[in-house]
Structure formats: C-alpha cells, structure tokens
C-alpha positions as CSV (number, residue, x, y, z in Angstrom):
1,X,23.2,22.8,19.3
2,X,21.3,25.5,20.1
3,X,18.0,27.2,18.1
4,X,19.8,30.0,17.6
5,X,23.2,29.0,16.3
6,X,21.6,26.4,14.0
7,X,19.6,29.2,12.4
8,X,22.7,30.7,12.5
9,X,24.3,28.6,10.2
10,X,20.9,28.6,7.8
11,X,20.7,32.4,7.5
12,X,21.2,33.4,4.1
13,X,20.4,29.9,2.5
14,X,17.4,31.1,1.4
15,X,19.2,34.1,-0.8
16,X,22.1,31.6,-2.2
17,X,18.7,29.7,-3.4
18,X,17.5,32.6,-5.0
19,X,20.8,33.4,-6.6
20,X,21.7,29.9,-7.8
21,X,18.2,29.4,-9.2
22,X,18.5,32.9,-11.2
23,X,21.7,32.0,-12.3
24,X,20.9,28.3,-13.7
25,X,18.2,30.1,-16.5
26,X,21.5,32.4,-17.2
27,X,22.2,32.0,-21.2
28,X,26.3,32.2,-20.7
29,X,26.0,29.8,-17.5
30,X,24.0,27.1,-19.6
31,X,26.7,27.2,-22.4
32,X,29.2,26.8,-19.5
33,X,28.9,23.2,-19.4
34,X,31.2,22.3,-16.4
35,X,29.3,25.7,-14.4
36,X,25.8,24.4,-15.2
37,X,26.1,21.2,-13.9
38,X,27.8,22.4,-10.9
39,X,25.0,24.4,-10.1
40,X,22.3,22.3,-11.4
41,X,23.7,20.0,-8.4
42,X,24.3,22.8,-5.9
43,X,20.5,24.0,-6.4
44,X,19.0,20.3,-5.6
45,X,20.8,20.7,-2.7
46,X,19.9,23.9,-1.5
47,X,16.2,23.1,-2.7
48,X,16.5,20.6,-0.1
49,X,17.7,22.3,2.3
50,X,15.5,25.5,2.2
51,X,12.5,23.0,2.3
52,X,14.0,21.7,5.4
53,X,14.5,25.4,6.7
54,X,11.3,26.6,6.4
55,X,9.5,23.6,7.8
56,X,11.4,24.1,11.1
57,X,10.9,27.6,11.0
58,X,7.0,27.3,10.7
59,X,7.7,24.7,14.4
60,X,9.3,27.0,15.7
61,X,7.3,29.6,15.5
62,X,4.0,27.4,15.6
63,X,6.1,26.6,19.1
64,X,6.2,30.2,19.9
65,X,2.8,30.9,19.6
66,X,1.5,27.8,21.2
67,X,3.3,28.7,24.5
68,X,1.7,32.5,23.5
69,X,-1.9,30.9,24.0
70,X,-1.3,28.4,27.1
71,X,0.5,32.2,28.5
72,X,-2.7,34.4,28.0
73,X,-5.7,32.5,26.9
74,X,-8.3,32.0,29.0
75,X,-10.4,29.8,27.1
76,X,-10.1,26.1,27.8
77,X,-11.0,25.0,24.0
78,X,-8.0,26.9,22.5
79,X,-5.6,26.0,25.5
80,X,-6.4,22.4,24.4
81,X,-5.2,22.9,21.0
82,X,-2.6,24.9,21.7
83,X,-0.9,21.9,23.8
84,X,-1.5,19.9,20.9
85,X,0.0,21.8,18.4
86,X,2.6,22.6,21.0
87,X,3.1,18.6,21.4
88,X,3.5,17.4,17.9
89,X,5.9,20.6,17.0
90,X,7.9,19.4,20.2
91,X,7.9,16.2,19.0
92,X,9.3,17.1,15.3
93,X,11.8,19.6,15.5
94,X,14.9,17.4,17.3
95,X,14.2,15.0,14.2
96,X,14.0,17.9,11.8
97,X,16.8,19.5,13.4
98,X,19.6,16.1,13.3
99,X,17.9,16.0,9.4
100,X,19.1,19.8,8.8
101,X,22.6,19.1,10.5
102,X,23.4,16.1,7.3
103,X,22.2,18.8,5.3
104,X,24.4,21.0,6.5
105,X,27.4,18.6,6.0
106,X,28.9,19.2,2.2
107,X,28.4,15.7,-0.2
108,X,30.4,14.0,-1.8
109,X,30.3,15.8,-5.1
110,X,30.5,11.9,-7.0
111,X,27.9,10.3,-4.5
112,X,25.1,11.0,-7.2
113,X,27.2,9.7,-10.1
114,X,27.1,6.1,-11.7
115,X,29.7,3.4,-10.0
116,X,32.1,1.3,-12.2
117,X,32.5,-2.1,-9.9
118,X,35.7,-3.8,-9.9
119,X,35.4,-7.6,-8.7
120,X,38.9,-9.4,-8.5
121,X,39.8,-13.3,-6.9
122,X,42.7,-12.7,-4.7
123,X,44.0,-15.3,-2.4
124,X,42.4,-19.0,-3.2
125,X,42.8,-20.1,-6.6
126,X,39.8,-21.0,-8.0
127,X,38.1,-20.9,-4.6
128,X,38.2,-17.2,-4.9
129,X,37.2,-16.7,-8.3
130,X,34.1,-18.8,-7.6
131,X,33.7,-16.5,-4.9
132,X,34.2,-13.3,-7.2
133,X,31.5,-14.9,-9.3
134,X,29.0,-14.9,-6.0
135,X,29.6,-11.3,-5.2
136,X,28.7,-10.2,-8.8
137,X,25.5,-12.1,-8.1
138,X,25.3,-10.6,-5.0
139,X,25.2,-7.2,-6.6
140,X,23.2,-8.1,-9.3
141,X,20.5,-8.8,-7.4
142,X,21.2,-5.4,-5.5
143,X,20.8,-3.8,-8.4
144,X,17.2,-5.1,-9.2
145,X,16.1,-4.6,-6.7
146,X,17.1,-0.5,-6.5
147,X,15.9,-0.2,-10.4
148,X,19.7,0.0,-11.5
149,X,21.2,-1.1,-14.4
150,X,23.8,-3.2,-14.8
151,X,26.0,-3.5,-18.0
152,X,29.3,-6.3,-17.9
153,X,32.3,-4.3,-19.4
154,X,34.8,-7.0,-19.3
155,X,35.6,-10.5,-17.3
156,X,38.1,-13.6,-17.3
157,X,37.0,-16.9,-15.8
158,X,38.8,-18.9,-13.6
159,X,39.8,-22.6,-14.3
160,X,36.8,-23.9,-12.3
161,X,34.3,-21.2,-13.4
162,X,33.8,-18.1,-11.5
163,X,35.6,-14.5,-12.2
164,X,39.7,-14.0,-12.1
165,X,38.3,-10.4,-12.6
166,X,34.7,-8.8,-13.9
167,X,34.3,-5.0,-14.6
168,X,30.7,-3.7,-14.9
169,X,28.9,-0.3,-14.6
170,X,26.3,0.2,-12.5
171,X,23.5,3.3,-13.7
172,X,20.6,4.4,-11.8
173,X,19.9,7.0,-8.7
174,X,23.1,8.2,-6.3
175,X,24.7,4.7,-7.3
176,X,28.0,5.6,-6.3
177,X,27.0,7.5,-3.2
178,X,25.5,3.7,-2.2
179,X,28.2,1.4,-3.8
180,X,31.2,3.5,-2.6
181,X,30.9,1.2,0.8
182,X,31.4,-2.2,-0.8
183,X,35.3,-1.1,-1.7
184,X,37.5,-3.1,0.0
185,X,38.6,-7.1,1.0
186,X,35.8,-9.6,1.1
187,X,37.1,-12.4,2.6
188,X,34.8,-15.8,3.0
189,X,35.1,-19.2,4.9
190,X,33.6,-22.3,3.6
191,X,34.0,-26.0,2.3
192,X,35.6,-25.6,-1.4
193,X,33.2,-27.8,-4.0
194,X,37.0,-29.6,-4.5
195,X,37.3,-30.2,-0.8
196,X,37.2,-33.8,0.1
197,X,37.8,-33.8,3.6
198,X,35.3,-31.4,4.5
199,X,37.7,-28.5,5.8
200,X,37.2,-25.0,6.3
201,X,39.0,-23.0,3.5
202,X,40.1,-19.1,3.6
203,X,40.0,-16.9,0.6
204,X,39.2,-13.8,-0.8
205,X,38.2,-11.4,-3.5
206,X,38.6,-7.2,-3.8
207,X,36.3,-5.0,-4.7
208,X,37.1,-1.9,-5.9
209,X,33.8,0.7,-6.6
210,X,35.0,3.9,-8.6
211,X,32.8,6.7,-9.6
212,X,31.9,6.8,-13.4
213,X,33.7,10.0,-14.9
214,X,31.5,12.1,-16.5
215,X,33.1,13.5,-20.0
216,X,33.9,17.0,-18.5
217,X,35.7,15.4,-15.5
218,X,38.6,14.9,-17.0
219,X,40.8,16.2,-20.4
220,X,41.3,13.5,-22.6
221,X,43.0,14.4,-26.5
222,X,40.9,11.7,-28.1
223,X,43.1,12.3,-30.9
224,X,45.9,10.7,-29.2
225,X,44.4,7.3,-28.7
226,X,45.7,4.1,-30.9
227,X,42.7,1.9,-31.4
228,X,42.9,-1.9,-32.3
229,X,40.0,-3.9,-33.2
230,X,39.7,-8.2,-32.7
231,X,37.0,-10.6,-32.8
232,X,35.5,-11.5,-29.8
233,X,36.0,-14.6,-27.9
234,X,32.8,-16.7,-26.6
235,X,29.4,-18.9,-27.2
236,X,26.8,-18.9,-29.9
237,X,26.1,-16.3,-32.2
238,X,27.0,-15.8,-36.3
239,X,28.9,-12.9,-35.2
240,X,31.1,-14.4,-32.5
241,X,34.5,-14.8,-33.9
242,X,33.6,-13.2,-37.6
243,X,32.9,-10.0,-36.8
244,X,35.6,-7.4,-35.2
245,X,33.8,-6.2,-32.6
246,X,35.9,-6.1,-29.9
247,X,38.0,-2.9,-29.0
248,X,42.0,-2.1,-27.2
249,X,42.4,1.3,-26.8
250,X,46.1,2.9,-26.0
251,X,46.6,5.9,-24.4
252,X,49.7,7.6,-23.1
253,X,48.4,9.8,-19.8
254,X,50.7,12.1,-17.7
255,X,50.2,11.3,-14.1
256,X,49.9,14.2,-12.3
257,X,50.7,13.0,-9.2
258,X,54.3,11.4,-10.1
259,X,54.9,13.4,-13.1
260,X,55.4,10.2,-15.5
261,X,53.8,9.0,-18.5
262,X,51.8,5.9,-18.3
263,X,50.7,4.3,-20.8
264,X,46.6,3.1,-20.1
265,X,45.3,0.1,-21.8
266,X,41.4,-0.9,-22.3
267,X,39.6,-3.8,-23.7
268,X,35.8,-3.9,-24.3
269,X,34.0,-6.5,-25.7
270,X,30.4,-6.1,-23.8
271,X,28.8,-5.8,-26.8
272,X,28.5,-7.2,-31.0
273,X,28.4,-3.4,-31.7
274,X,31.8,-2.0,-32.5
275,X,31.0,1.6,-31.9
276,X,28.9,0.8,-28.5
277,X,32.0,-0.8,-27.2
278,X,34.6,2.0,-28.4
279,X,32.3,4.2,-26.4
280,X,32.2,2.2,-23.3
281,X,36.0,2.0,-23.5
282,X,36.6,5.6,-23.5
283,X,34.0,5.9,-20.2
284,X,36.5,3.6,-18.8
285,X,39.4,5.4,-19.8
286,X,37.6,8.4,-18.4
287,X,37.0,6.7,-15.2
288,X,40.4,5.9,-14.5
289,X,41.9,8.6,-15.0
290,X,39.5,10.5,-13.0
291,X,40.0,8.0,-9.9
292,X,43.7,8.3,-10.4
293,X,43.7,12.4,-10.3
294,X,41.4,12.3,-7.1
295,X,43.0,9.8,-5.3
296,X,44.7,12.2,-3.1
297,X,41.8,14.0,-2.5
298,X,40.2,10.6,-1.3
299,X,42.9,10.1,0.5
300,X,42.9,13.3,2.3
301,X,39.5,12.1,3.5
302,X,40.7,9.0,4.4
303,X,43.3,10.5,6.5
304,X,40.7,12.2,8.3
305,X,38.6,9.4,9.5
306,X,38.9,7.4,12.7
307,X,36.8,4.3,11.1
308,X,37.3,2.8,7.1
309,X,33.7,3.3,7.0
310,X,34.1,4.5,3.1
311,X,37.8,5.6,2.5
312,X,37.3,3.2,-1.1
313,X,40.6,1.4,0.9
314,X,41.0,-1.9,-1.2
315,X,43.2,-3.8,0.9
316,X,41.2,-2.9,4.3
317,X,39.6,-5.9,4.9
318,X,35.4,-4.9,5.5
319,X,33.7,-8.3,5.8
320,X,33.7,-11.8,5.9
321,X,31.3,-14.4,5.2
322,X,31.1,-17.6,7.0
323,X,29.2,-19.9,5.2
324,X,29.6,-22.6,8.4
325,X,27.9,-20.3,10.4
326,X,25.2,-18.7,7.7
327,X,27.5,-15.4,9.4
328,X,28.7,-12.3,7.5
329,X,30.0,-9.8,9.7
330,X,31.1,-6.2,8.7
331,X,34.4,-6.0,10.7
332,X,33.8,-1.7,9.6
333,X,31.4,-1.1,12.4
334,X,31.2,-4.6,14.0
335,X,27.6,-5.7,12.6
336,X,26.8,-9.3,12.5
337,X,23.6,-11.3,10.8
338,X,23.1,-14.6,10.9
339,X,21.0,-14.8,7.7
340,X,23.6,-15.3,4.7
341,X,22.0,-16.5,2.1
342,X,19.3,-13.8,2.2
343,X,22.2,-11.3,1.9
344,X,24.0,-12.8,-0.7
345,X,20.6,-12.8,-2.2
346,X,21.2,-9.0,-2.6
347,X,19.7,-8.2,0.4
348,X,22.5,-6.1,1.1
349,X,20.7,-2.4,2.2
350,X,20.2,-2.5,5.4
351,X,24.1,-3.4,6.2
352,X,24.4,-0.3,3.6
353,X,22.4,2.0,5.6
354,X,24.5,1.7,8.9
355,X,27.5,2.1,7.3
356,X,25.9,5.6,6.0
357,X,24.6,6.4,9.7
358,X,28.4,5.7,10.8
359,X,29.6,8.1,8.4
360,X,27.4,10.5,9.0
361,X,28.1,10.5,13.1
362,X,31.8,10.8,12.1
363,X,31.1,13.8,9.4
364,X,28.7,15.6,12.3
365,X,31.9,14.9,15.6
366,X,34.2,16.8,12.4
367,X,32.0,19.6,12.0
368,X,30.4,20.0,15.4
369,X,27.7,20.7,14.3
C-alpha cells in the first residue's frame, strides 16, 4: 500500500476522535448505558489509532525534510544528521505502517470481554476426563501467569478422578480476545495410568471458550426465572451439606434463530454464599444466551475464513498432545514444539500469539489493506 492511500484511509480519524471524545462527557450519552460503553470502547480505539497516525505522520514528514537538507544543504555537519534522521525514519515507518493496517482492521467487539471456559471428556472414559482435568491446569497456570482470575462455576469428576465437565470464568485484560483460540478438540496420545501393557491410547476432551455477557448484552425478564435452592455436595466444612447454598435456575428463552422456546437450566454451587452463587448463575444464563443469539454472526465469520484459526468451531480438531514424543502440535497453522511439559505448564502464549499473527494476515488478504 501506498503513502498516500494509507493516509487515505486515516483522514478524518482525527475528527471522529474529537467527536467521540466530546460525545462520551455528553449527560444524555452517559445515561445511555448501552451508547456509553459503545463509545467508551470506540474512543480506546481511536486513541490508539490517532497515536499511531500522528507518529507516522511526524516520519513522514521528518522524511520529507531530511531528503530537503541532503537536496540543498551545503554543510557537511547537517547533511550528516539529516541521513541519520533520514535512516531511523526509513527504518520505522514499514513497522508503523503494518501496525496502522491491524488498526485499521475492525475488532472483535467481545475480544476485550471476560471468557467463560467450557472443559468437557469426550472420547476415552476416564482417560479423557483425566485429561480434562490437565487442560484446566493447563489454563490455570495461564492464567497466573497473565494476572487473570479464575473462579470454578461448576464441575463433575470422573470415576478415576479428573473432570466429565468443569465450567469456570476467566476475568482480567482482553481475556476473551486471548482464550477465544483454545475452542475446539484437544486430542492427546499417551499410556493410560490403567494401561498394563504399555500401549498408546487416543482420547480427547472439548473446549468450548465463550465470551462473558455483559448484563446489557442481552434481555433477560428476571422475573420469569424459577429458582430452586439445595445443599451442596462435597469435603469439609460446617456448612457443606447443612446450609442451602447451592442454586438451579429455570428459564424459558425464545430462540431467535428457530423460533422455539427452550427451556435453560443452571446450577451453581462455586460458592457457601447463596446470593454470590445466584449471581454467578444469572452471568451464566446471560452468557448463553448471548453465545446462542450471536452464533450466526460467528458463523458468518467463520464462513469467511480459509483457516479455523478462531471460528470458536468445537468439533474442529486444533491440537494434539503426544506425550510419547514430549510433542503438541497445532494442526490450525501446522506449529510443532517438542517441549510438553513446559506447555502444559501454562506456557501456552507464544502458540497463542501465532495463531493471532494468522488471523491477522487472513483479516489484512480480506481487506486488502
């Protein structure tokens, strides 16, 4: 792309700037809730961008006027700096320049949101819930390490320990915008702890990463929902067993996609508090009815794509973990490390991060930018 028609596509960011920043100190936009923090979001971006925009502006025109000097200055001192300057600007603005091009791109409006992590054993028996079991680890560890927090909604262990299924939210910084990748089949190969032969065994679990609705996502008649209460199930405590803390929530939701009624059932017992856990079930409930009014949107997306880099697919099958071999590969965009233990350790980022560069070269081919 061209100087020109890339400043092309920046004029007038400045003005929408401007605009969006007089309009967020508007009195009738901040009681606007759903407006307000739609442009709350929009100016972060923008502030971004414009940041971007005037820093390769001042190159270019630092560019400008270096080639100026080396053109009619006679003085050897001031030539010398002008190549300098005209060196380093050189240097900065294809970098600046691919950096205003993502910019450019629009974001996924729920990439900044909080993730709700769905971890399921599929195929394996027990094998897979134990493996279920590593992969919450797995993220757990992620988690620490970005600053996130992590709070267990939900979970049923297998026979032989392990997770048949484990729901937990995941709060921090553009969680979903990082998680959203993870969504698919992970599929691993290794010697079951039952195994007496020593053989190979196959088996996997699903992951499913959704965005956390926010309360004005979505229209929920909170005076429609049929709450039950029971005592929670588990180890130690005075309150375990005594106390009703744990909450089932009932709620009959049109689907606006097929037009029926479905009736949506939650449990919750993270917590000894009753009204903590009624509140995490309605996020929940929140949560799945947003992913279930936007799932044509994503799939719209997904249409779109050449590569599952992060259509949210969960039966694409993204990776597989070869214990064997210390190998996980990432069949998504064919990466391979031969350090497994480090990244079930959590060390999980850097796999991350190419999948982002692949879906950003795909989202620049679309545009042409």
């Amino acid at each position: 792309m061209s100087e020109n028609s890339l400043l092309d596509r920046l004029d007038g960011i400045d003005a929408r700037f401007e605009e969006v920043g007089t309009l967020i100190t508007d009195p009738a936009v901040i009681a606007d809730r759903n407006r307000y923090v739609r442009l709350t979001k929009e100016y972060r971006d923008l502030e971004r961008l414009t940041d971007a925009t005037r820093r390769y502006r001042a190159l270019l025109d630092a560019t400008e006027e270096s080639r100026a000097i080396l053109a009619n200055e006679a003085d050897e001192e001031m030539r010398q700096l002008a190549r300098e300057e005209l060196d380093a600007a050189s240097a900065a603005i294809p970098k600046l320049e691919e950096d205003i091009k993502l910019l450019l791109i629009p974001a996924d409006p729920d990439d900044a949101k909080n993730a709700i992590v769905e971890i399921r054993g599929g195929t394996g028996g027990d094998e897979a819930a134990l493996f279920a079991a590593d992969l919450f680890r797995m993220y757990q560890k992620f988690a620490e390490s970005k600053g996130w927090q992590l709070a267990v909604s939900s979970f049923s262990e297998g026979g032989a320990g392990g997770y048949k299924e484990i729901i937990f939210t995941l709060s921090g910084e553009s969680v979903y915008g990082t998680m959203k990748y993870e969504s698919g089949v992970h599929r691993v190969q290794r010697v079951p702890a039952t195994e007496t032969q020593g053989r190979v065994h196959t088996s996997a679990a699903t992951v499913a990463v959704l965005p956390e609705a926010q309360e004005f996502d979505v229209e929920i008649h909170e005076g429609e929902i049929r709450w039950d209460t029971f005592r929670s199930g588990g180890a130690g405590g005075q309150n375990v067993n005594k106390v009703e803390s744990g909450v089932r929530l009932r709620y009959n939701w049109k689907n606006p996609n097929t037009g029926l009624v479905e009736e949506i059932l939650i449990e919750c017992t993270e917590t000894r508090d009753q009204p903590k856990n009624k509140e995490r079930a309605l996020a929940r409930l929140r949560t799945f009815i947003y992913d279930k009014e936007h799932q044509k949107y994503l799939d719209d997306i997904a249409s779109r794509r050449k590569t599952m880099v992060s259509t949210g697919d969960r039966s694409a099958k993204i990776r597989t973990y070869n214990y064997p071999q210390g190998r996980m590969t990432d069949h998504r965009i064919n990466y391979t490390i031969y350090n497994l233990q480090a990244f079930l350790d959590g060390d999980i980022g850097e796999c991350i991060d190419r999948l982002i560069v692949a879906e950003n070269a795909e989202k620049l081919k679309a545009t042409e930018l």
